[in-house]
C-alpha positions in Angstrom: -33.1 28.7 24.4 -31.5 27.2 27.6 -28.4 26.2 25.8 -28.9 22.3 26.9 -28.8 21.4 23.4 -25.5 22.3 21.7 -24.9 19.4 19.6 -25.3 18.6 16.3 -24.7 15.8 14.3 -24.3 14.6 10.9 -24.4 11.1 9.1 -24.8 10.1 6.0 -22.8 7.2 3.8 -20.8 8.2 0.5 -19.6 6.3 -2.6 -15.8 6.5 -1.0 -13.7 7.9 1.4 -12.5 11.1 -0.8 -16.0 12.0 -0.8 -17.0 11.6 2.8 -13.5 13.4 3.6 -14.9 16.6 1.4 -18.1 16.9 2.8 -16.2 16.8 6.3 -14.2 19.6 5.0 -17.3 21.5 4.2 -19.3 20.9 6.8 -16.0 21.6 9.7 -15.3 25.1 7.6 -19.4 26.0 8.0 -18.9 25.0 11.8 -16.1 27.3 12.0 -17.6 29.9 10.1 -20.2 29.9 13.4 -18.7 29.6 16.5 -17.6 32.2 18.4 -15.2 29.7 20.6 -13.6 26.8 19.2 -16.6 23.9 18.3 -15.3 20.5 19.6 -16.0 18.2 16.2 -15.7 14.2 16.5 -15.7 12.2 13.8 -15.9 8.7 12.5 -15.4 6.9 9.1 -16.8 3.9 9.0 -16.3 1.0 5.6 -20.2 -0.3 5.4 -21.6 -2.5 2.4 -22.6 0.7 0.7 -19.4 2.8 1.0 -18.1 4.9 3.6 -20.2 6.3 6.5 -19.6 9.6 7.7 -20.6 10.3 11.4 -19.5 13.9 13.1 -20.9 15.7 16.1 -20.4 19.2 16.7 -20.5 20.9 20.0 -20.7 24.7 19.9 -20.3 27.3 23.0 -24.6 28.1 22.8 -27.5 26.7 21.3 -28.1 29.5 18.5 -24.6 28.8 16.7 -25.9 25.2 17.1 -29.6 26.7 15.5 -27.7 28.7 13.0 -25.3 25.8 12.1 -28.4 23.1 10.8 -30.0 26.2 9.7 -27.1 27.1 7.2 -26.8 22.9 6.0 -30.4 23.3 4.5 
């Protein structure tokens, strides 16, 4: 690991906002729960035909709490 990939990112639509504002909740405490200096998260709600679209990226310090971070989402 040559820490040149420390982002990851996240998209997926939901039924409503409350729902795509939980799951941002989730996933920014499982982000925290990582990173051993503060992760930068940027995120986007979006209305689409379907619902709400839920885009965040998450920038850690290193590539393993990136690695570790996808790894704990499965």
């Amino acid at each position: 690991m040559d820490n040149t990939d420390c982002t990851a990112s996240y998209s997926c639509v939901f039924d409503n906002r409350v729902e795509a504002e939980v799951m941002l909740k989730t996933l920014t405490e499982k982000a925290r729960a990582v990173e051993s200096e503060p992760c930068l998260i940027e995120h986007k709600l979006e209305e689409t035909d379907g619902g709400v679209r839920l885009t965040v990226d998450f920038t850690f310090a290193c590539q393993a709490e990136t690695m570790i971070f996808q790894l704990g989402l499965r």
